[in-house]
Every structure is written in C-alpha cells, then in structure tokens.
VMD Tcl script that builds the backbone (N, CA, C; Angstrom):
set m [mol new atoms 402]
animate dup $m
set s [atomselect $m all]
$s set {name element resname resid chain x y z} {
  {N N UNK 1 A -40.544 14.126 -13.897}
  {CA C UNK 1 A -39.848 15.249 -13.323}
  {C C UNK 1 A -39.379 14.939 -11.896}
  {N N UNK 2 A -39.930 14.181 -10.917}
  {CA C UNK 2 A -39.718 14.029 -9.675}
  {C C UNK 2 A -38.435 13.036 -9.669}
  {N N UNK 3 A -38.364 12.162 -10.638}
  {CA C UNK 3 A -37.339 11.097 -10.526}
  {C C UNK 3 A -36.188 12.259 -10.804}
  {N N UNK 4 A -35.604 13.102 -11.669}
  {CA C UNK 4 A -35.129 14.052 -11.889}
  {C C UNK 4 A -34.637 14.551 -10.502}
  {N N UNK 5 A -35.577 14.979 -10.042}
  {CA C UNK 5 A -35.244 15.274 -8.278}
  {C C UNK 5 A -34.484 14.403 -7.791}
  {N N UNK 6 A -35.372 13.310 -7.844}
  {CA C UNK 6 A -34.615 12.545 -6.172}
  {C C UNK 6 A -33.155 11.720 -7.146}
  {N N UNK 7 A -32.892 11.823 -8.634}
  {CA C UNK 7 A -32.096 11.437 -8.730}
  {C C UNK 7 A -30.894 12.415 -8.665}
  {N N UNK 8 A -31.054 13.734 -8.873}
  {CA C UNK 8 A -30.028 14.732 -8.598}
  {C C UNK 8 A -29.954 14.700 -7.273}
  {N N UNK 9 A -30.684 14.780 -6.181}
  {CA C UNK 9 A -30.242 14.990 -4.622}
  {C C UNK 9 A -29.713 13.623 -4.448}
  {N N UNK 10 A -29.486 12.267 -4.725}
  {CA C UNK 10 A -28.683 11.236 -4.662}
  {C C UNK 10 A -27.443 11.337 -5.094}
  {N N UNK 11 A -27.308 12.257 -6.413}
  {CA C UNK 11 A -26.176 12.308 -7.393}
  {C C UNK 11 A -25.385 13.362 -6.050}
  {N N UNK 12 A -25.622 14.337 -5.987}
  {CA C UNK 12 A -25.127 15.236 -4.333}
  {C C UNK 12 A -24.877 14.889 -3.417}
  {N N UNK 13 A -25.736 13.879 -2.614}
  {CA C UNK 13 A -25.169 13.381 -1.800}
  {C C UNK 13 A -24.088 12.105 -1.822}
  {N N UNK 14 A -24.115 11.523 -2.862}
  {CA C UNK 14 A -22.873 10.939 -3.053}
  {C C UNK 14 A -21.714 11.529 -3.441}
  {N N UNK 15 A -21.728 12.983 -3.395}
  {CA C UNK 15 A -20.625 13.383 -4.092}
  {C C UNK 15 A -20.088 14.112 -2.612}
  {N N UNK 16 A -21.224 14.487 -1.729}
  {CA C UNK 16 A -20.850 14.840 -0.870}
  {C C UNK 16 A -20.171 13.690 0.338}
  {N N UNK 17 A -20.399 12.765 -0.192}
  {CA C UNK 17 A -20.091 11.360 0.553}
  {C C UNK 17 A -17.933 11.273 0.423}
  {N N UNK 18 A -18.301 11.670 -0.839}
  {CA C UNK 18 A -16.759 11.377 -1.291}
  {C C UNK 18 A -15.791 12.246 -1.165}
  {N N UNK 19 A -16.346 13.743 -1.022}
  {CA C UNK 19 A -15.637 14.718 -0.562}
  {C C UNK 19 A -15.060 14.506 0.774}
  {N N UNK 20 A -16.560 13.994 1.444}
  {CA C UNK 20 A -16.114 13.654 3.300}
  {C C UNK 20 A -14.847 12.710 3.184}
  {N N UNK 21 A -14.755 11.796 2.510}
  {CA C UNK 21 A -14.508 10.589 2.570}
  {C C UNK 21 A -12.649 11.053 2.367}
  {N N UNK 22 A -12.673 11.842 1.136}
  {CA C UNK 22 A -11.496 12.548 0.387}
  {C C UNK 22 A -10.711 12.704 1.911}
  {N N UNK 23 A -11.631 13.778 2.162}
  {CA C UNK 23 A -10.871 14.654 3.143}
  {C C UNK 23 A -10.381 14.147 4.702}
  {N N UNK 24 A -11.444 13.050 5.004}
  {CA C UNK 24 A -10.929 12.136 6.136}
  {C C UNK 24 A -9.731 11.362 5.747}
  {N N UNK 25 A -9.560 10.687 4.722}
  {CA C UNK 25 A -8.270 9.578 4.411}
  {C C UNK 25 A -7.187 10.871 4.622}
  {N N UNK 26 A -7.232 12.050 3.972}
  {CA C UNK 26 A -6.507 13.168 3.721}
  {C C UNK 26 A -5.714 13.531 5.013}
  {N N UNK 27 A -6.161 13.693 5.927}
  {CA C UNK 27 A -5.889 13.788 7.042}
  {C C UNK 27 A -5.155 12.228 8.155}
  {N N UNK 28 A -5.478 11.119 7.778}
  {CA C UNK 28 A -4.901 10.393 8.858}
  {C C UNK 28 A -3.156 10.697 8.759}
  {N N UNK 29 A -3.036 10.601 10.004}
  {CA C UNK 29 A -1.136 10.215 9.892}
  {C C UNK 29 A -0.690 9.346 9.529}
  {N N UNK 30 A 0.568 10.145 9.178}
  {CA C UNK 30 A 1.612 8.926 8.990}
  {C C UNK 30 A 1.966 8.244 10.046}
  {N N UNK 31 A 1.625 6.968 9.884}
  {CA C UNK 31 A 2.360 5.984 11.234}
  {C C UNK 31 A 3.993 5.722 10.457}
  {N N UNK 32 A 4.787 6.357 11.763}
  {CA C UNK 32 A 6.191 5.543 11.348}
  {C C UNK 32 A 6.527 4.059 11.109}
  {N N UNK 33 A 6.956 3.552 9.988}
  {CA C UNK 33 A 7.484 2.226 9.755}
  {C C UNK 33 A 7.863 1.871 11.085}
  {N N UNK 34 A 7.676 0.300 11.382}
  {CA C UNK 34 A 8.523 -0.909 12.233}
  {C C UNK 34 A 10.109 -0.335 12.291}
  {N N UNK 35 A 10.588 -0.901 12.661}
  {CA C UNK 35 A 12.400 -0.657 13.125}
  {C C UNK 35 A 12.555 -2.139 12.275}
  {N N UNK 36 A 11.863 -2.955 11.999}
  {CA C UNK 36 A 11.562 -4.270 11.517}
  {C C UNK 36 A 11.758 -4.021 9.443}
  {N N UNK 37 A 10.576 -2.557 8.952}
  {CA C UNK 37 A 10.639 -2.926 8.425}
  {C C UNK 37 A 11.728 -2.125 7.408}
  {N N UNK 38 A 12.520 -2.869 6.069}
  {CA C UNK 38 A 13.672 -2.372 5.326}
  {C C UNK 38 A 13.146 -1.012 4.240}
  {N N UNK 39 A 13.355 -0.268 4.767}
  {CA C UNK 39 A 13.478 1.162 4.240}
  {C C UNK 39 A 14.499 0.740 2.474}
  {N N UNK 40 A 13.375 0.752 1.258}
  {CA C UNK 40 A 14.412 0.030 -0.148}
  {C C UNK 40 A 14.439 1.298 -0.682}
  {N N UNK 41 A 15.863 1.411 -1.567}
  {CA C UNK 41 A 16.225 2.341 -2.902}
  {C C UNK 41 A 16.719 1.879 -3.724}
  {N N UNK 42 A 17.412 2.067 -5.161}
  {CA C UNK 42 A 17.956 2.104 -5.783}
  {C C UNK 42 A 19.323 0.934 -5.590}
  {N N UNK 43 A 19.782 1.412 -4.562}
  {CA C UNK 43 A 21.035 0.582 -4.226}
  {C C UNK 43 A 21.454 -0.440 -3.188}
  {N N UNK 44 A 20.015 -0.494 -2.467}
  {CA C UNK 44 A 19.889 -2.126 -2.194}
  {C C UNK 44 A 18.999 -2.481 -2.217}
  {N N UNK 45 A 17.687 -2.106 -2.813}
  {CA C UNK 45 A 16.862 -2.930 -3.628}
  {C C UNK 45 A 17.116 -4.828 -3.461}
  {N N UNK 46 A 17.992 -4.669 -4.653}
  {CA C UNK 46 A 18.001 -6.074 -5.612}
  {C C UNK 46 A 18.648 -7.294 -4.196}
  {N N UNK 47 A 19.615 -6.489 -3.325}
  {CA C UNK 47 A 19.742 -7.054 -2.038}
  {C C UNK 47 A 19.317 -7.439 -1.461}
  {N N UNK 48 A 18.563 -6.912 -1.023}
  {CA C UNK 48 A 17.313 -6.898 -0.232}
  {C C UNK 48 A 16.208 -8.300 -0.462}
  {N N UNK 49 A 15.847 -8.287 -1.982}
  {CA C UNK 49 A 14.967 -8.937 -2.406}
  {C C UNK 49 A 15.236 -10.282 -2.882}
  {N N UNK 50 A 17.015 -10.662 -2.835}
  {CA C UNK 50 A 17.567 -11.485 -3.392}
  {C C UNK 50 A 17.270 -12.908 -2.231}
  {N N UNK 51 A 17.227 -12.860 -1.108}
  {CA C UNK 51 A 17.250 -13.650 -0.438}
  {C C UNK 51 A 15.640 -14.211 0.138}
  {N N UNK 52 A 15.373 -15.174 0.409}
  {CA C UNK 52 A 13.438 -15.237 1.179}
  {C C UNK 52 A 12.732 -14.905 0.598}
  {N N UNK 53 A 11.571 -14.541 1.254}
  {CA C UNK 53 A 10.450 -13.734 1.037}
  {C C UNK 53 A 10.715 -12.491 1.448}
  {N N UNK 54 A 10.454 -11.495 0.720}
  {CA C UNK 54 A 9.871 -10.127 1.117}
  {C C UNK 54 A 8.785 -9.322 0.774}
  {N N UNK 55 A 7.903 -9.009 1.068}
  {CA C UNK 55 A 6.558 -8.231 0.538}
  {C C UNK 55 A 6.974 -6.229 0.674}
  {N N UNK 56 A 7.198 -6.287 -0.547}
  {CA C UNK 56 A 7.764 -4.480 -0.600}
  {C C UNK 56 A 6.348 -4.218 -0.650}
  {N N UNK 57 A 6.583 -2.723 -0.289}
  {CA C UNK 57 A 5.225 -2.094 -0.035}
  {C C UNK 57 A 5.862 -0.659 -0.794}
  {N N UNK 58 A 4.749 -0.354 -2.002}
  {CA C UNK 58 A 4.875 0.584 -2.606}
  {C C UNK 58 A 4.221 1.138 -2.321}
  {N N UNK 59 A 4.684 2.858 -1.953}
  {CA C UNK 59 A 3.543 3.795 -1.114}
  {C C UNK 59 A 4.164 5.221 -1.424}
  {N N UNK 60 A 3.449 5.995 -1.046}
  {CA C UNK 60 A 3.862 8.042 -0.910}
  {C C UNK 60 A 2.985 8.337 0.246}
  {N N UNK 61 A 3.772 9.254 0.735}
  {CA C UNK 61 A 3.452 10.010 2.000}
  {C C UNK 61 A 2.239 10.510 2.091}
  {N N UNK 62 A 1.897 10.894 0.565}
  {CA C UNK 62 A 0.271 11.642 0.581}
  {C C UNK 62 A -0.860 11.052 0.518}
  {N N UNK 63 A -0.334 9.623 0.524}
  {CA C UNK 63 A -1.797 8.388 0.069}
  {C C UNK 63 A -2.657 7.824 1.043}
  {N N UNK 64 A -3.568 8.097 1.103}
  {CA C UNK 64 A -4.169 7.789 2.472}
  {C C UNK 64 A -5.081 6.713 2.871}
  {N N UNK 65 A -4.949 5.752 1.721}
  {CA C UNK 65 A -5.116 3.995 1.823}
  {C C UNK 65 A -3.652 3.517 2.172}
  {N N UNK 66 A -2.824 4.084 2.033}
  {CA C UNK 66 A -1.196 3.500 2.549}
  {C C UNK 66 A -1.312 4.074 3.066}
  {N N UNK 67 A -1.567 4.868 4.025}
  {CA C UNK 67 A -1.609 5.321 5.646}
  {C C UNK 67 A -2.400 4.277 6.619}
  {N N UNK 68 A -3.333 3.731 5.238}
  {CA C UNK 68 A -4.594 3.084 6.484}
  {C C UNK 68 A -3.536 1.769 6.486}
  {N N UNK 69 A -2.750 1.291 5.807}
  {CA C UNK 69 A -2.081 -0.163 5.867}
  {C C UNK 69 A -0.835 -0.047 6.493}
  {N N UNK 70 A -0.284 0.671 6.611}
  {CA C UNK 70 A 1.163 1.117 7.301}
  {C C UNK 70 A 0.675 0.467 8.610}
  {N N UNK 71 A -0.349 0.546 9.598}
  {CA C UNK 71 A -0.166 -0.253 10.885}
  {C C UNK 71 A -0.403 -1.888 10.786}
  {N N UNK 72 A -0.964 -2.348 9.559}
  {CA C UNK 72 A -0.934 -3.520 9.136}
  {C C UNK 72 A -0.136 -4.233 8.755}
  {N N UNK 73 A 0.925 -3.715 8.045}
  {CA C UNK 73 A 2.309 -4.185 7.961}
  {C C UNK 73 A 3.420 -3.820 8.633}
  {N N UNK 74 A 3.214 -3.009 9.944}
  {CA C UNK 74 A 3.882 -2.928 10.820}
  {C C UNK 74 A 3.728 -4.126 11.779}
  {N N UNK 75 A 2.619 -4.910 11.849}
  {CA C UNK 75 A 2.052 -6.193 12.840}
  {C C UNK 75 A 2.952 -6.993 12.450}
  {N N UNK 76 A 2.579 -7.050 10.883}
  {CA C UNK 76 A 3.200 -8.314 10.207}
  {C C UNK 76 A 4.826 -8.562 10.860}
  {N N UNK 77 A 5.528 -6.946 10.323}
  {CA C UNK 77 A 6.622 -7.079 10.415}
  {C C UNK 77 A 7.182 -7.218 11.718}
  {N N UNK 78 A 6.228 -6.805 12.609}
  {CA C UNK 78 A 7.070 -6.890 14.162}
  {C C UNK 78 A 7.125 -8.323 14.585}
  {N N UNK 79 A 5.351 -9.038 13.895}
  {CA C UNK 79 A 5.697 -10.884 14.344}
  {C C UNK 79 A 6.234 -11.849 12.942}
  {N N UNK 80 A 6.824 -11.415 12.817}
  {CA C UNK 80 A 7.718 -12.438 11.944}
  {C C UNK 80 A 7.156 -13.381 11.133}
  {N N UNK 81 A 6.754 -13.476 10.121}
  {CA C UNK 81 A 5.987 -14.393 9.930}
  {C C UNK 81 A 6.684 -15.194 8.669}
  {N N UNK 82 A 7.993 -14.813 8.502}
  {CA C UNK 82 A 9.235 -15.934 7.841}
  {C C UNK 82 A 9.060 -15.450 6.666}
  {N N UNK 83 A 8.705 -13.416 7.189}
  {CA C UNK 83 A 9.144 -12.965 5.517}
  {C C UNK 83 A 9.017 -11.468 6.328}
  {N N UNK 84 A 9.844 -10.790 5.200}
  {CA C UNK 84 A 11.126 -9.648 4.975}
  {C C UNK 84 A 9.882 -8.456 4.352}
  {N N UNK 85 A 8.989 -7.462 5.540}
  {CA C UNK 85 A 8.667 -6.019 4.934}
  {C C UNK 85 A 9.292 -4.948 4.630}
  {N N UNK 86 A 9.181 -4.620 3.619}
  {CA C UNK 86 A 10.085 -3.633 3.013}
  {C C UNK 86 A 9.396 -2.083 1.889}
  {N N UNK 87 A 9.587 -1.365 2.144}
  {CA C UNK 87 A 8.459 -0.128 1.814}
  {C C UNK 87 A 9.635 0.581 0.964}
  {N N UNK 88 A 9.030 0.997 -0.377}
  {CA C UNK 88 A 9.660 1.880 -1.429}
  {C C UNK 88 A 8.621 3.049 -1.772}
  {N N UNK 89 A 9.008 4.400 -1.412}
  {CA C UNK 89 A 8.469 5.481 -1.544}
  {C C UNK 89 A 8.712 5.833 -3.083}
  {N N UNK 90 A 7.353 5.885 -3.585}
  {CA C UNK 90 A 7.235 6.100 -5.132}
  {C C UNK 90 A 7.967 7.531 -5.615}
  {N N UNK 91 A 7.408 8.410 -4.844}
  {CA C UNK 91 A 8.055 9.877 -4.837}
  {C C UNK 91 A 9.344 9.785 -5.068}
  {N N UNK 92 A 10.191 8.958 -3.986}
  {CA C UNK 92 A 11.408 9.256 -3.836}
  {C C UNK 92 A 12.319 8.216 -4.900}
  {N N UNK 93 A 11.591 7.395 -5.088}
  {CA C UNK 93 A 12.739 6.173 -6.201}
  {C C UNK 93 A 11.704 6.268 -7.566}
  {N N UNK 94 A 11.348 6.870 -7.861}
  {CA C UNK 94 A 10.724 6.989 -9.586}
  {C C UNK 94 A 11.437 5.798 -10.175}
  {N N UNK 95 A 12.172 5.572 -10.576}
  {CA C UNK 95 A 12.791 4.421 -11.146}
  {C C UNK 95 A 12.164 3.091 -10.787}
  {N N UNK 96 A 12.724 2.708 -9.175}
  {CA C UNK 96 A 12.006 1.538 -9.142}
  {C C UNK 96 A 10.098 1.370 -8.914}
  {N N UNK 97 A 9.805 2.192 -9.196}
  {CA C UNK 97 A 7.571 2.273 -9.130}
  {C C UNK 97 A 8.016 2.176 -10.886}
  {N N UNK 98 A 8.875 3.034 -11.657}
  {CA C UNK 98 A 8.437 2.467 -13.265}
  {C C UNK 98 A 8.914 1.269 -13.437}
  {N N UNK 99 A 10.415 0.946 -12.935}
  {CA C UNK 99 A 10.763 -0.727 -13.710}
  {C C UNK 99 A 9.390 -1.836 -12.947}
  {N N UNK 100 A 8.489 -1.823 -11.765}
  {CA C UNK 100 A 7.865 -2.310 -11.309}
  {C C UNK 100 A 6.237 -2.278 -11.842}
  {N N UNK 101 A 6.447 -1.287 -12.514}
  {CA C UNK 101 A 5.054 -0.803 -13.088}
  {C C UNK 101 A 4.357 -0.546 -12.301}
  {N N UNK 102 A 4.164 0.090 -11.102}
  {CA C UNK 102 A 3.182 0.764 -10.262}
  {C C UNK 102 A 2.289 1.908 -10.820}
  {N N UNK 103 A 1.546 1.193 -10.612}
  {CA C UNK 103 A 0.643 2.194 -11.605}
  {C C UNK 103 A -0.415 2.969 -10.416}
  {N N UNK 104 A -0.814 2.138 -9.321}
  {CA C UNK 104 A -1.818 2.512 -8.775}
  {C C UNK 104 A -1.029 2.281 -6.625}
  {N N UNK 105 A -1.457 2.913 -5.754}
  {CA C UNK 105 A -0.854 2.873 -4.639}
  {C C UNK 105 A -1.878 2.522 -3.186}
  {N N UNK 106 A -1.695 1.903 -2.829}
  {CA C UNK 106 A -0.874 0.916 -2.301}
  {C C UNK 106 A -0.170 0.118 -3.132}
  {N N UNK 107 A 0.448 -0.355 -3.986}
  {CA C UNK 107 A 0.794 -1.931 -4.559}
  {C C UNK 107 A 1.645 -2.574 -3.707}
  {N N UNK 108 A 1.595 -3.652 -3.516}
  {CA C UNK 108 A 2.588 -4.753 -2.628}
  {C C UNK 108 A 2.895 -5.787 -3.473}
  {N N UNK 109 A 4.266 -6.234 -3.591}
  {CA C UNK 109 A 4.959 -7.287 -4.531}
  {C C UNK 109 A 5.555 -8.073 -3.549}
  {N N UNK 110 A 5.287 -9.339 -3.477}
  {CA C UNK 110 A 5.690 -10.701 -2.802}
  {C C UNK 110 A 6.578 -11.134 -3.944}
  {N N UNK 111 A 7.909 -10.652 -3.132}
  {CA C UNK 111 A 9.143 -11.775 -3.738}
  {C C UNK 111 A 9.831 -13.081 -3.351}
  {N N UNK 112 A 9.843 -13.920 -4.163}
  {CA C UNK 112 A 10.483 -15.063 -3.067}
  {C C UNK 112 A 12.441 -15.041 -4.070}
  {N N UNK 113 A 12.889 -14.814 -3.416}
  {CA C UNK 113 A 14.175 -15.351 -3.860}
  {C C UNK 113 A 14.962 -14.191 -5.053}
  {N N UNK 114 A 14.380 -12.993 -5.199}
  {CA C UNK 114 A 14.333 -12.180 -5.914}
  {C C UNK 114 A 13.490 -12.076 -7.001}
  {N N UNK 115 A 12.404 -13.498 -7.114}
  {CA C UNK 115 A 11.540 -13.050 -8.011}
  {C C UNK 115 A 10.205 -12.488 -7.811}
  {N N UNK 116 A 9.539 -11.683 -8.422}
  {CA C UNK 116 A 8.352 -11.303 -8.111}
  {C C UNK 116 A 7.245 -12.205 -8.428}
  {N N UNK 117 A 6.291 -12.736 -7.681}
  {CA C UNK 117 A 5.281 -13.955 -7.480}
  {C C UNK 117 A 3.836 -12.870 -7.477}
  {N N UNK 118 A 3.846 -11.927 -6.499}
  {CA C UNK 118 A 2.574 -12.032 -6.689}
  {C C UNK 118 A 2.102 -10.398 -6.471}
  {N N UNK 119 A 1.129 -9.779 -6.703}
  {CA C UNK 119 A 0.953 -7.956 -6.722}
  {C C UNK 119 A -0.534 -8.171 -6.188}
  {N N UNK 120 A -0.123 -7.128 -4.765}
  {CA C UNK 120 A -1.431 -6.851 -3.815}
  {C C UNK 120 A -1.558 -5.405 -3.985}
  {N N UNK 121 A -2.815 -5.171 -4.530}
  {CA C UNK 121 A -2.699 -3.277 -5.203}
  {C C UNK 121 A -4.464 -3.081 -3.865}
  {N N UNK 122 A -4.120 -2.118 -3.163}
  {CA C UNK 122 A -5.261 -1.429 -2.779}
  {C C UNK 122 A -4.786 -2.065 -0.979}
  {N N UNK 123 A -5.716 -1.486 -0.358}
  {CA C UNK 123 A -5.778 -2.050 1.045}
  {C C UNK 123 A -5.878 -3.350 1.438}
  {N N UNK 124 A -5.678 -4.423 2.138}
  {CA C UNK 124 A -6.506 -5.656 2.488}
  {C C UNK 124 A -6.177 -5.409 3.875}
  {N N UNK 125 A -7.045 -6.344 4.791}
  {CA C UNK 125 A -6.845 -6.573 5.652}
  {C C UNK 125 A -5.716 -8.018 6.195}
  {N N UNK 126 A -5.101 -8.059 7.334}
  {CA C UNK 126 A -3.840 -8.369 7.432}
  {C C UNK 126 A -3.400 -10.055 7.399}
  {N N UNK 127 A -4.974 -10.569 7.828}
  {CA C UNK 127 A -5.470 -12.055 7.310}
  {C C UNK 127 A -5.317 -12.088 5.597}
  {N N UNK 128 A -5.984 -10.984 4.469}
  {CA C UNK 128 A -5.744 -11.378 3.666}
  {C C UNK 128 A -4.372 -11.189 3.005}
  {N N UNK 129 A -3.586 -10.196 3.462}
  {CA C UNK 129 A -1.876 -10.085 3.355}
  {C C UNK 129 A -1.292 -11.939 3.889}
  {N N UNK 130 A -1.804 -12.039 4.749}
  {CA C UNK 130 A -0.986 -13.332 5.014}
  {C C UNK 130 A -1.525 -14.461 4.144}
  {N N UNK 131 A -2.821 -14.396 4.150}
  {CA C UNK 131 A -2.915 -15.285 2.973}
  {C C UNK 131 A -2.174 -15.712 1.858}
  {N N UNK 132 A -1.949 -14.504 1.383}
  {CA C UNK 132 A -0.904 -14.120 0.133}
  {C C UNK 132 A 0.401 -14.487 0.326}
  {N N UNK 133 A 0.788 -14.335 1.809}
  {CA C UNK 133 A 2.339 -15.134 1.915}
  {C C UNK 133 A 2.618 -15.986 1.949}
  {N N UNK 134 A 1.186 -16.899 2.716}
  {CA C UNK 134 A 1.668 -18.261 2.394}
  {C C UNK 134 A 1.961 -19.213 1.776}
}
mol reanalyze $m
mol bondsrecalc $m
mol representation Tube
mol addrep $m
C-alpha cells in the first residue's frame, strides 16, 4: 500500500513538473529573425535553396522549442558560416511543411545545391547545428 503512495505523489509531481515546464516554454518570446536570415514561401522557396548550403528552419509562432532556437540561428546567421538560414512558418505555407514532411517542430533541413542532405528535428545546441553543416 505505501509504494501505492509514494508512487502516486511521484506520478503528481511529475505531472506537475510538466505543466510548469508547458507553461514556461509557453511564454518565452518571439525573438525576431536576423536581417541575415531568408524569410521562405511558396514562391521562392526552390530559389532560395537552389544555390549552396542553406539550413531552413521549420517553425510556428506558438512553439516554444523554436523560440528557444531562434537566437541560435540567429548567431549562426549573423557569422556566416558559408551557409544560407532560412525559416518557413508551418502555419503560414501548409504546402511546403507537407511536401517536406514535417511532422514534428523545430525540424531543420540542410540543403546543399537544392538537395535535401540532412533533417535536424528538436532543439540542439549551436556547436551541434554546425556540426551538421559541416
């Protein structure tokens, strides 16, 4: 009976863990994009992606692990690192999150030359983003 206990007041406080947790990501701001980085849609997309490297960043305004990375790929993009950030709002281009299959948000797609190479889904830190570019 006691394990019963202390396993329900664990089961609570982890739930109360995640509520906190909910509601803090819930709240950070939006940091405005770089001036650096390419705002993509529909109609220059394929432009965009045709030339170099670019690492698009698939995101929505309400997500608050792409809130926590927005100043991380703002670094990237302000020091140059011989590739092209570029952010597609899922909300707003439905089309390109389905032809891309975004299923889950953050996702980040490293293109080289217009092809897609490689899918960074969730937060990393900005060492392991560069990793990935190189």
């Amino acid at each position: 009976m006691m394990f019963l206990y202390i396993g329900g007041g664990i089961a609570v406080l982890f739930i109360a863990y995640l509520i906190y947790g909910f509601k803090k990501m819930k709240n950070l701001e939006n940091v405005p994009p770089s001036k650096k980085i390419k705002v993509l849609n529909n109609k220059n997309f394929k432009t965009v992606i045709r030339s170099g490297t670019v690492l698009v960043d698939f995101w929505a305004p309400w997500c608050g692990p792409c809130k926590m990375i927005a100043p991380t790929l703002n670094e990237i993009a302000e020091e140059n690192h011989n590739v092209t950030i570029a952010k597609v709002n899922v909300d707003e281009q439905q089309q390109l999150a389905q032809k891309y299959n975004i299923r889950n948000i953050p996702t980040m797609i490293l293109f080289r030359d217009g092809k897609a190479e490689k899918r960074i889904t969730g937060v990393k830190s900005k060492k392991a983003i560069l990793s990935e570019i190189a």
